[in-house]
LUMMI-610639 format. One line per field, with one value per residue (C-alpha): residue number from 0; residue in three letters; chain; x, y, z. Coordinates in Angstrom, 3 decimals, always signed. Example, Ala and Ser with C-alpha at 12.3 -4.5 7.8 and 13.67 -1.06 7.14 Angstrom:
% residues 2
num: 0 | 1 .
residu: ALA | SER .
chaine: A | A .
u: +12.300 | +13.670 .
v: -4.500 | -1.060 .
w: +7.800 | +7.140 .
This chain:
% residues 353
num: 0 | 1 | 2 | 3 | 4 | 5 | 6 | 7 | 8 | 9 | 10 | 11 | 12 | 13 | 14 | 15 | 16 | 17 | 18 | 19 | 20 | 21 | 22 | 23 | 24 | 25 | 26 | 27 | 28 | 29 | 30 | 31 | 32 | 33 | 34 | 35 | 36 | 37 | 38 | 39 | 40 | 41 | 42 | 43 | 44 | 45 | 46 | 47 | 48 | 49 | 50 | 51 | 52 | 53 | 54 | 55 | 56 | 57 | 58 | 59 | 60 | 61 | 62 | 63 | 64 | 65 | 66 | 67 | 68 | 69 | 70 | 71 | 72 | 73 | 74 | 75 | 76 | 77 | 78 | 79 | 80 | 81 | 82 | 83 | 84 | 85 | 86 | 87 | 88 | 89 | 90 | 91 | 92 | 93 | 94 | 95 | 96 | 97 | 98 | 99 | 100 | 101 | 102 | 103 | 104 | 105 | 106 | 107 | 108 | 109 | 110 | 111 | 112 | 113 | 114 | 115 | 116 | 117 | 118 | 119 | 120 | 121 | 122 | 123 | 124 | 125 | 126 | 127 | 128 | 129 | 130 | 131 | 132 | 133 | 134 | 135 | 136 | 137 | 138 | 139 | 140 | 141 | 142 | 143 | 144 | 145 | 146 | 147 | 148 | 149 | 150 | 151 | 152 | 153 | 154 | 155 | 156 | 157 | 158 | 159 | 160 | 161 | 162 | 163 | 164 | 165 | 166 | 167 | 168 | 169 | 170 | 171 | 172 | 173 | 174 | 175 | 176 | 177 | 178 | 179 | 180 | 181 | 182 | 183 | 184 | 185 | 186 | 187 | 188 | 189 | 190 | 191 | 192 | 193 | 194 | 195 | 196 | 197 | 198 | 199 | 200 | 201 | 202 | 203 | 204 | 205 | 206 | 207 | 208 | 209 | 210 | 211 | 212 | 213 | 214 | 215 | 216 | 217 | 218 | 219 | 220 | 221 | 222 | 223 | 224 | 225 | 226 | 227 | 228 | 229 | 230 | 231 | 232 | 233 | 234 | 235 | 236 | 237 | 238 | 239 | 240 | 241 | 242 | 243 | 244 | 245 | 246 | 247 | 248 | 249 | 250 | 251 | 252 | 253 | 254 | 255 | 256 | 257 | 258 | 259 | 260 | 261 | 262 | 263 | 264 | 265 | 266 | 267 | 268 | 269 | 270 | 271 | 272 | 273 | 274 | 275 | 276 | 277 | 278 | 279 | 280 | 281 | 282 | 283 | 284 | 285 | 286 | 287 | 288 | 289 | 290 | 291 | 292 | 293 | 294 | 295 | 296 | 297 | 298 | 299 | 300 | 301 | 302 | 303 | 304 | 305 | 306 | 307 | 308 | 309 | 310 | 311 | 312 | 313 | 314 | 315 | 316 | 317 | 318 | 319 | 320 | 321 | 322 | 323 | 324 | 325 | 326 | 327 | 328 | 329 | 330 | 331 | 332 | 333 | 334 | 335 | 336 | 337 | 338 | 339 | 340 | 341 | 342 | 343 | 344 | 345 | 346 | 347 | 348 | 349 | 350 | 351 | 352 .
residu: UNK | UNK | UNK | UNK | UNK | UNK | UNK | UNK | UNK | UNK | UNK | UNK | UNK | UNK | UNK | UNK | UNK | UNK | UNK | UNK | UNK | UNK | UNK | UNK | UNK | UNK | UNK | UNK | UNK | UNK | UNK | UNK | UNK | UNK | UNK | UNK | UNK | UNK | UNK | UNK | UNK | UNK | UNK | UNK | UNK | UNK | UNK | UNK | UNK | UNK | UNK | UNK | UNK | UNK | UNK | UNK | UNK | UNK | UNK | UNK | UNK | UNK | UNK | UNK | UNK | UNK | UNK | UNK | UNK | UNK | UNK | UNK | UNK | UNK | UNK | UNK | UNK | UNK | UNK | UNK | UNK | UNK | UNK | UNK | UNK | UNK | UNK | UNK | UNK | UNK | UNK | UNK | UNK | UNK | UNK | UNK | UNK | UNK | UNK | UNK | UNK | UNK | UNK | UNK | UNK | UNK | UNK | UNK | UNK | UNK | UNK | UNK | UNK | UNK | UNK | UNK | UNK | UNK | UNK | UNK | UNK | UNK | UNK | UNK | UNK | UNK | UNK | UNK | UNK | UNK | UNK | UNK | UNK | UNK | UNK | UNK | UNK | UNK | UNK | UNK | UNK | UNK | UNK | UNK | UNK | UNK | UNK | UNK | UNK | UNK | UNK | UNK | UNK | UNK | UNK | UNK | UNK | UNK | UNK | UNK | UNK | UNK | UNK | UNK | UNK | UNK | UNK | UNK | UNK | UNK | UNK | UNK | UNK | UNK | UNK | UNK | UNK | UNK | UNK | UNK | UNK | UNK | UNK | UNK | UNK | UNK | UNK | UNK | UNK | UNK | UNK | UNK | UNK | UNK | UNK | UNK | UNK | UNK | UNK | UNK | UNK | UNK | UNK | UNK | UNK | UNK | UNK | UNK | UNK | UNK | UNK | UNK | UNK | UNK | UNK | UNK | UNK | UNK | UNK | UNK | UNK | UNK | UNK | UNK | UNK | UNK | UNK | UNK | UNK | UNK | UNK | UNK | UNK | UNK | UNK | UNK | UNK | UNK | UNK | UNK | UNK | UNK | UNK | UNK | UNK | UNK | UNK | UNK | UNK | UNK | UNK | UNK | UNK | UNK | UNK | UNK | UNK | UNK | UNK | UNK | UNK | UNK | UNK | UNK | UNK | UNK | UNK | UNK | UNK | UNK | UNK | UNK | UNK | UNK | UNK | UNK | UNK | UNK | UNK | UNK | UNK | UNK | UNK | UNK | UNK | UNK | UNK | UNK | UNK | UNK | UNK | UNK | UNK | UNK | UNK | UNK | UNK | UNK | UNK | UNK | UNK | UNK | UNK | UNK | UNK | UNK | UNK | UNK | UNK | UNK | UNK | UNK | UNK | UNK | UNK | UNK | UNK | UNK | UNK | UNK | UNK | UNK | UNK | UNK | UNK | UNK | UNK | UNK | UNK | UNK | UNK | UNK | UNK | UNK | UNK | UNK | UNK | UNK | UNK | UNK | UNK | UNK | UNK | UNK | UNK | UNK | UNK | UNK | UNK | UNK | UNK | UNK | UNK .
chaine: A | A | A | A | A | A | A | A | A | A | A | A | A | A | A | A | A | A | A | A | A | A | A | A | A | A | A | A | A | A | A | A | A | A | A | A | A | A | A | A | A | A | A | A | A | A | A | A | A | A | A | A | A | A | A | A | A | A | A | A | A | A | A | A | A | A | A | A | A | A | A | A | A | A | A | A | A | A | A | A | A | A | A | A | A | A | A | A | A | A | A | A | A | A | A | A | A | A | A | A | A | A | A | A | A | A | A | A | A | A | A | A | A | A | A | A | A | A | A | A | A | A | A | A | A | A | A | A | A | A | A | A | A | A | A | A | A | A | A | A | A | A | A | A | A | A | A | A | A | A | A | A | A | A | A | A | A | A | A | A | A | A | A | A | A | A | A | A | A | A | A | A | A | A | A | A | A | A | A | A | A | A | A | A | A | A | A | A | A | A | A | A | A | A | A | A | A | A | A | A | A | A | A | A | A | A | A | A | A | A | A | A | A | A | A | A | A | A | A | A | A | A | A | A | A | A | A | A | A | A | A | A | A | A | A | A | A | A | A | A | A | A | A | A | A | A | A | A | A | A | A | A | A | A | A | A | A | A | A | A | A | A | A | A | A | A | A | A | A | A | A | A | A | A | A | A | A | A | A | A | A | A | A | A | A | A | A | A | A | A | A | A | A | A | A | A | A | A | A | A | A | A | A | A | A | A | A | A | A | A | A | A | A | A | A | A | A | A | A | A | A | A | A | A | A | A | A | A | A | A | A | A | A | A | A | A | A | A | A | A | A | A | A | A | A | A | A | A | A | A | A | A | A .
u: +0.000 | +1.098 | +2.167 | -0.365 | +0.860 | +3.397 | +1.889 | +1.362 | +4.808 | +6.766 | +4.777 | +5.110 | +9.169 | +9.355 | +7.781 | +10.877 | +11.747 | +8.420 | +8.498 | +11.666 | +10.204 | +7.724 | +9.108 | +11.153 | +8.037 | +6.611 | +9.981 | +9.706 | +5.859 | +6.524 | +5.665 | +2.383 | +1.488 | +2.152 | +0.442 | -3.487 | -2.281 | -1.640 | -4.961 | -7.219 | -7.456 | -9.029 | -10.499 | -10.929 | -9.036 | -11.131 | -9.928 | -11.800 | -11.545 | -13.459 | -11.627 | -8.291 | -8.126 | -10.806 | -8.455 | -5.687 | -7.663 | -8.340 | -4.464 | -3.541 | -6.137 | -4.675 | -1.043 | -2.399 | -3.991 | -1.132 | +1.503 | -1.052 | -2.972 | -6.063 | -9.353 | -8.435 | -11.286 | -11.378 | -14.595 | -15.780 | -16.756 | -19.978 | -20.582 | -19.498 | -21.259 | -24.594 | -24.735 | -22.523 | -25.015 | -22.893 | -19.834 | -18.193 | -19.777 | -20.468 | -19.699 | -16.468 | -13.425 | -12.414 | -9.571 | -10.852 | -8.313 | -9.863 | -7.947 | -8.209 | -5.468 | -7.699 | -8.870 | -12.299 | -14.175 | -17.570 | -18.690 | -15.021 | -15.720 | -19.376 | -17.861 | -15.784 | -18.667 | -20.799 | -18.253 | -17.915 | -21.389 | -22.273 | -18.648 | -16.749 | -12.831 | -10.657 | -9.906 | -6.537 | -6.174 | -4.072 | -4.236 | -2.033 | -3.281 | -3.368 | -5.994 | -8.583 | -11.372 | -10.084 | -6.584 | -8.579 | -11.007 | -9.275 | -7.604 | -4.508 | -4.094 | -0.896 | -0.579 | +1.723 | +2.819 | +4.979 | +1.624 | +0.385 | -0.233 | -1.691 | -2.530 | -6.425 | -5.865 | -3.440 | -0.257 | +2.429 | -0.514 | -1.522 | +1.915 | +2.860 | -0.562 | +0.189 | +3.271 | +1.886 | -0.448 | +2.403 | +4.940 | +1.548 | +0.621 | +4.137 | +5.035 | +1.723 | +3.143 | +6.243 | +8.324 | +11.224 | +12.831 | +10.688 | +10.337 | +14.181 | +14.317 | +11.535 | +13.906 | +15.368 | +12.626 | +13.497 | +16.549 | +14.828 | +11.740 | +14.399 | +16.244 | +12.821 | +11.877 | +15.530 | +15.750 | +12.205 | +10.514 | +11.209 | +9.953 | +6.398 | +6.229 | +6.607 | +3.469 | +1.655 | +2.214 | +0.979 | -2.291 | -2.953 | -3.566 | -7.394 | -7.761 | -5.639 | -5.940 | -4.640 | -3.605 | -2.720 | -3.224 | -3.105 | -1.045 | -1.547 | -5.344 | -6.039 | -3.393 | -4.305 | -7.788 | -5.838 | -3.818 | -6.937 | -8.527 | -5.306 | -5.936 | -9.071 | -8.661 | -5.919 | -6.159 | -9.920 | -9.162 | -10.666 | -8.773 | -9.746 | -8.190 | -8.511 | -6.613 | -4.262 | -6.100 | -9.340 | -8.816 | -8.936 | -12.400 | -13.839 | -12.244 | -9.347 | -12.259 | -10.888 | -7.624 | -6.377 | -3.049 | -4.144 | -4.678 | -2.045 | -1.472 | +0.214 | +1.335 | +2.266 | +3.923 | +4.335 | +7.521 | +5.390 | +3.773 | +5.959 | +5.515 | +1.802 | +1.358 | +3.914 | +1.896 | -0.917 | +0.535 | +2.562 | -0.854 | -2.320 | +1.075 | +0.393 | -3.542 | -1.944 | -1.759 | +1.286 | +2.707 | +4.538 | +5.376 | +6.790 | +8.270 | +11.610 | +13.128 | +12.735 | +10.314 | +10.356 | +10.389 | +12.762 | +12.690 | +16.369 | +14.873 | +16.129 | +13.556 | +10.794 | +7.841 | +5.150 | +6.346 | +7.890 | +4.689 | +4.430 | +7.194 | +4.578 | +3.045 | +5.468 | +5.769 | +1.495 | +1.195 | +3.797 | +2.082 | -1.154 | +0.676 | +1.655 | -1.096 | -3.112 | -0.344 | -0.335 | -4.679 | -3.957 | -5.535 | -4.514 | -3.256 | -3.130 | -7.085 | -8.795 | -12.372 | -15.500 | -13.291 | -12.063 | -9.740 | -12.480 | -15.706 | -18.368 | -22.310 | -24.746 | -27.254 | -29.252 | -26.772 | -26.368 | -22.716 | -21.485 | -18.017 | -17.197 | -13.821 .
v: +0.000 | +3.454 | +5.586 | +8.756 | +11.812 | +10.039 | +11.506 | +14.967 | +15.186 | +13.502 | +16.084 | +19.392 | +18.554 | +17.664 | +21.077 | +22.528 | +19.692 | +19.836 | +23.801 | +22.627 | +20.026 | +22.471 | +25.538 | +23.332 | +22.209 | +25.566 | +27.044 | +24.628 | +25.343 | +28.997 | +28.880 | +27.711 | +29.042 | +32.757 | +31.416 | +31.490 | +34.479 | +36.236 | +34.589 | +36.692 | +39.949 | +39.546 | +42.039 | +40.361 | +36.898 | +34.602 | +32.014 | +29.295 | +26.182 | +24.435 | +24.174 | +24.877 | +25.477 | +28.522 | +30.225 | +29.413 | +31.472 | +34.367 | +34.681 | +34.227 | +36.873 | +39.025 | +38.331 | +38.299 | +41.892 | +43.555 | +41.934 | +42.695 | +45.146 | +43.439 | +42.726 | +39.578 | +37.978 | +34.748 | +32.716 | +28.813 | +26.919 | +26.971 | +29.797 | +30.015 | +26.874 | +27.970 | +32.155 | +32.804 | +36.112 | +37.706 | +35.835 | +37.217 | +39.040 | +37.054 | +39.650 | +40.686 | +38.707 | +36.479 | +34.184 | +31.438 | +29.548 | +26.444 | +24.626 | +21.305 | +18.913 | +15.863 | +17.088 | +15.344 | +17.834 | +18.081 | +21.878 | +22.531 | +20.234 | +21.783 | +25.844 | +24.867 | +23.587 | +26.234 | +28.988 | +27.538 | +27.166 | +30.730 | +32.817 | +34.646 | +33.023 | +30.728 | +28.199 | +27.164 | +24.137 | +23.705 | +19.940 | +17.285 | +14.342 | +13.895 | +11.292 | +12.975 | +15.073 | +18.598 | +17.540 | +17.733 | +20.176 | +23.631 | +25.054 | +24.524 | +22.150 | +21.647 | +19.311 | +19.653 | +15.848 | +17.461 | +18.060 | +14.827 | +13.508 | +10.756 | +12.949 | +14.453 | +18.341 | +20.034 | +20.777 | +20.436 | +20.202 | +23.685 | +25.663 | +23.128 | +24.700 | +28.111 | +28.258 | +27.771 | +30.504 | +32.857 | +31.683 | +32.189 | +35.658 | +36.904 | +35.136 | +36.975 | +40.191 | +39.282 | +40.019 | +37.446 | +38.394 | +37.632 | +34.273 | +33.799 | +34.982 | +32.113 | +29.677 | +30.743 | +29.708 | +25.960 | +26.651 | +29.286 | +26.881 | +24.041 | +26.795 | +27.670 | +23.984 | +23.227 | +26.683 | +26.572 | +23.043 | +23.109 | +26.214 | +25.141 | +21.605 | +23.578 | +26.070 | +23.029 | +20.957 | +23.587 | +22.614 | +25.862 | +27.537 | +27.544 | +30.175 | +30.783 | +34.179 | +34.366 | +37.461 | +38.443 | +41.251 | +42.105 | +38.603 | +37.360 | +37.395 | +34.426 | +32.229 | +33.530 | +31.747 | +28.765 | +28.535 | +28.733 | +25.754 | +23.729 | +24.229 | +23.697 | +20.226 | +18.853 | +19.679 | +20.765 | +24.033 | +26.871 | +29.056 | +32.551 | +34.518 | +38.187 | +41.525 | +43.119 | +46.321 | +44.655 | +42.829 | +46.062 | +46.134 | +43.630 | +40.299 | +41.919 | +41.400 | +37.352 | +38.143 | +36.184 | +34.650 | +31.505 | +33.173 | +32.625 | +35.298 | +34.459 | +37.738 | +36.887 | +40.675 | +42.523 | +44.225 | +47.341 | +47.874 | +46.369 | +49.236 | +49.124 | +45.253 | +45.089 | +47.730 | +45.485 | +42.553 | +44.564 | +45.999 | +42.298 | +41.154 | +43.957 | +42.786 | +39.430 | +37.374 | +34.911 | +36.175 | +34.947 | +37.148 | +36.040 | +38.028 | +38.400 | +40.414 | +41.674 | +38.910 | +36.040 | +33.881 | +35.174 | +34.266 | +35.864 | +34.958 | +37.204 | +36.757 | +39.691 | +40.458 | +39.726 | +35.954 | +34.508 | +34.804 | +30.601 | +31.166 | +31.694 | +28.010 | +25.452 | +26.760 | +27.035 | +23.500 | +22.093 | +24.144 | +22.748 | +18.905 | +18.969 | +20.476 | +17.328 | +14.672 | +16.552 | +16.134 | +12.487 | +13.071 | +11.609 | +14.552 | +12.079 | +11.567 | +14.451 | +14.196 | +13.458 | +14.689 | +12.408 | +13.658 | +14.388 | +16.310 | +14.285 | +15.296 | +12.742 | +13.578 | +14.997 | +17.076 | +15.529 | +14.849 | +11.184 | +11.906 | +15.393 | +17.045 .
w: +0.000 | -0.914 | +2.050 | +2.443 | +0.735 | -1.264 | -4.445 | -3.796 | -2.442 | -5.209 | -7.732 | -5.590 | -5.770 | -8.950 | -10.679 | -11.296 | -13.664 | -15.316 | -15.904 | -17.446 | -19.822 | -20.866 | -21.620 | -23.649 | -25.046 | -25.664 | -27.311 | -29.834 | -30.737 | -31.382 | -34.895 | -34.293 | -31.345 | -33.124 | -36.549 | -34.249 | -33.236 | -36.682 | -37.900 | -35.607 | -34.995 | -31.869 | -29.553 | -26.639 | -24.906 | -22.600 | -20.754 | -18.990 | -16.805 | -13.516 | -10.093 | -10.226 | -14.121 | -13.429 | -10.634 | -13.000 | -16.256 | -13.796 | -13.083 | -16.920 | -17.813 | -15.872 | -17.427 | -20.513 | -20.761 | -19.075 | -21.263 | -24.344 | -23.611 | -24.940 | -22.865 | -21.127 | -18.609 | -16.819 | -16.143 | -15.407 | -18.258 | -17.175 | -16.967 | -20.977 | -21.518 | -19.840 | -19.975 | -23.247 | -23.573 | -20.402 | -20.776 | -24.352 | -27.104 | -30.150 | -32.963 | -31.204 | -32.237 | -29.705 | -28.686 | -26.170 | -24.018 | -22.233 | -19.712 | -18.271 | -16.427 | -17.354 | -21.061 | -20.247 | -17.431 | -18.959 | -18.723 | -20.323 | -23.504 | -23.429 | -22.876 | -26.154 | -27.995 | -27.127 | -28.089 | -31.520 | -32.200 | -31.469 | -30.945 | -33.663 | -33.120 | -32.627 | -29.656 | -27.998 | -25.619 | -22.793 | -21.007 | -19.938 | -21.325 | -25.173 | -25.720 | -24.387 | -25.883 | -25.340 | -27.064 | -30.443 | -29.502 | -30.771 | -33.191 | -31.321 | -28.990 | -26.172 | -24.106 | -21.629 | -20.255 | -17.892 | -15.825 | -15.386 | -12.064 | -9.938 | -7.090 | -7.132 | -5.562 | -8.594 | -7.766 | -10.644 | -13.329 | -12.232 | -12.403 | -15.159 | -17.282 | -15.732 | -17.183 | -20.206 | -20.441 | -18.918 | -22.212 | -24.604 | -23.482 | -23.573 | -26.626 | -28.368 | -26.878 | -28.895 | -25.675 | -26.806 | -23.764 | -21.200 | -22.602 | -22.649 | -18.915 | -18.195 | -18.068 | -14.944 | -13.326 | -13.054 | -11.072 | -8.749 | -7.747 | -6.903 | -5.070 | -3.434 | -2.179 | -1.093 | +1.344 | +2.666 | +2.754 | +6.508 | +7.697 | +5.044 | +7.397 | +10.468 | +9.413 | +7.650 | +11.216 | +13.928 | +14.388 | +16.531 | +13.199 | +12.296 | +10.228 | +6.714 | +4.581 | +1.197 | -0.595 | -3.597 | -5.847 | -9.500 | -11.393 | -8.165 | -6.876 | -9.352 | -7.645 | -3.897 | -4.568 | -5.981 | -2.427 | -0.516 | -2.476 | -2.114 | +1.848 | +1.580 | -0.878 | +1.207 | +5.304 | +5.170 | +6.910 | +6.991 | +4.378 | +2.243 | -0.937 | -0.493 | -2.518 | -0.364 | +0.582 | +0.469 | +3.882 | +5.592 | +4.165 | +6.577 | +6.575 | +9.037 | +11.737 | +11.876 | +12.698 | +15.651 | +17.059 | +15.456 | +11.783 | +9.124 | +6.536 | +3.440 | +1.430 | -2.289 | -2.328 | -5.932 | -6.483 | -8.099 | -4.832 | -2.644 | +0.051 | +0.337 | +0.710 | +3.048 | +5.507 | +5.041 | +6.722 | +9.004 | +10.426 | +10.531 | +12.271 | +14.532 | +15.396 | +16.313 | +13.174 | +11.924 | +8.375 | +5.875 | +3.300 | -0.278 | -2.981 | -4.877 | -2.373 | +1.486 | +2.573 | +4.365 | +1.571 | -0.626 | -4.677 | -5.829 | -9.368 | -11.227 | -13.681 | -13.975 | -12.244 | -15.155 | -15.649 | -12.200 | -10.212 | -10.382 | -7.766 | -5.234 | -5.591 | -4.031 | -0.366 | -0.060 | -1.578 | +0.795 | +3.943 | +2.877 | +2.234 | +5.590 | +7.473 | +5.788 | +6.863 | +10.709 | +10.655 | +9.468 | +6.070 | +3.034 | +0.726 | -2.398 | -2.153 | -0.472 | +1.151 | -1.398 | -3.949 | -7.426 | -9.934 | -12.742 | -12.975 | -15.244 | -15.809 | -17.315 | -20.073 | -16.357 | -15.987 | -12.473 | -11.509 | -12.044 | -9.821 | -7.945 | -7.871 .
């Protein structure tokens, strides 16, 4: 029998190797990854997924327009699938990205069809397993191998597909040297898990901590919520994304000795995110700031702001890892929850993720 958490640990170590593989990958693709892009002139990018893969397209949007400048939105596939009126325009050119670690997630496959039937654009794919149905559903289809896993929560599928959207958006920006400065980032996430895997187990294994607040702002909100759902997945605690500022606004009212912050800080606005969790720290909460430089996690990267923000994944997936193993969960198979999301002609959900 396979020890608990053997999994999720083996693929939360092993990311560096994969953003390797696929930024490898994604170098040699350039010619046709560009070619959909020179095709359309598209006014507006959406990008879609379910779980994980819909925090993940609300942090690519947000790459994507401020590396393009074009309207760039993230939403779930089902809400494409089921409200298309509110989710894009239909006479506006549009580039839809749909994302999916499986390549089978129902209301994914159905936002695709939909978007064909009644959109005006073209379709790129990003999933990890090639003989499955979204692998042949766009007009360009990666898959990304490197992201495959055996574990249920996402951990290297997630930054494995993140990456990807990162390389597209700059790549479609035609900033040739952000993409060359991406592949620093192998070195810098083994760097990352090597210096601070010990003080992750000793946050993931105080079970005084009930409380966990996320934040992140601006690249960064999309992957806050993706932290808090990893917490939530793996140790069943009790955990919340939030913008920097915007936990002033109310949420600072749950602040107590046993409340975790974790501050993904910006270099742009370094100073104000830093007061933030300096006021929280002074209410009574536990912090741990990240960022490239002056935090407690420290990135020394080197690589710029726009594309290093997977960075910020490892050390929350390894706090949430071993706040499951210290609660005696199993991290590889979390609570009610299977790897896939499939509806029946009903509509009614055949396994839950």
């Amino acid at each position: 029998m396979v020890e608990a958490g053997t999994y999720t640990r083996t693929e939360i170590f092993s990311q560096p190797e994969a953003w390797a593989k696929t930024l490898q990958q994604l170098h040699s693709l350039t010619a046709e990854i560009s070619a959909v892009f020179q095709q359309g002139s598209f006014q507006a990018v959406l990008f879609t997924g379910c779980g994980s893969t819909y925090y993940l397209a609300i942090a690519a949007a947000a790459v994507c327009q401020q590396l393009t400048g074009i309207p760039a939105r993230g939403l779930p596939a089902s809400e494409i699938w089921l409200y298309p009126d509110s989710a894009y325009i239909p006479t506006q050119q549009t580039l839809l990205v749909a994302i999916s670690r499986s390549g089978e997630t129902t209301e994914t496959l159905r936002a695709v069809e939909s978007f064909k039937a009644h959109g005006q654009g073209k379709v790129i794919t990003l999933s990890c397993y090639g003989d499955m149905p979204l692998a042949t559903a766009g007009d360009l289809n990666l898959v990304l191998d490197a992201g495959q896993e055996q574990s249920v929560a996402q951990t290297r599928a997630f930054s494995v597909l993140y990456l990807g959207t990162v390389f597209l958006s700059a790549l479609w920006a035609g900033k040739t040297d952000l993409l060359d400065t991406m592949n620093k980032l192998p070195e810098a996430g083994t760097n990352l898990l090597r210096d601070y895997a010990d003080r992750a187990k000793q946050l993931g294994g105080d079970l005084t901590l009930d409380r966990f607040y996320l934040l992140g702002s601006g690249l960064r909100y999309g992957l806050a919520a993706e932290v808090s759902l990893k917490l939530k997945e793996m140790s069943l605690s009790h955990s919340e994304p939030f913008h920097f500022l915007e936990y002033r606004h109310g949420p600072m009212s749950m602040v107590t000795p046993k409340t975790l912050i974790y501050g993904m800080v910006s270099e742009a606005n370094h100073a104000a995110e830093a007061l933030v969790l300096a006021e929280m720290k002074a209410r009574g909460a536990q912090i741990l700031s990240l960022g490239e430089a002056d935090t407690d996690v420290v990135f020394k990267s080197g690589v710029p702001e726009a594309v290093r923000n997977v960075l910020y994944l490892p050390v929350a997936q390894l706090i949430a890892f071993e706040r499951s193993l210290a609660k005696g969960l199993n991290p590889d198979r979390p609570n009610n929850l299977e790897t896939v999301v499939r509806l029946d002609g009903n509509g009614h959900a055949t396994q839950t993720a």
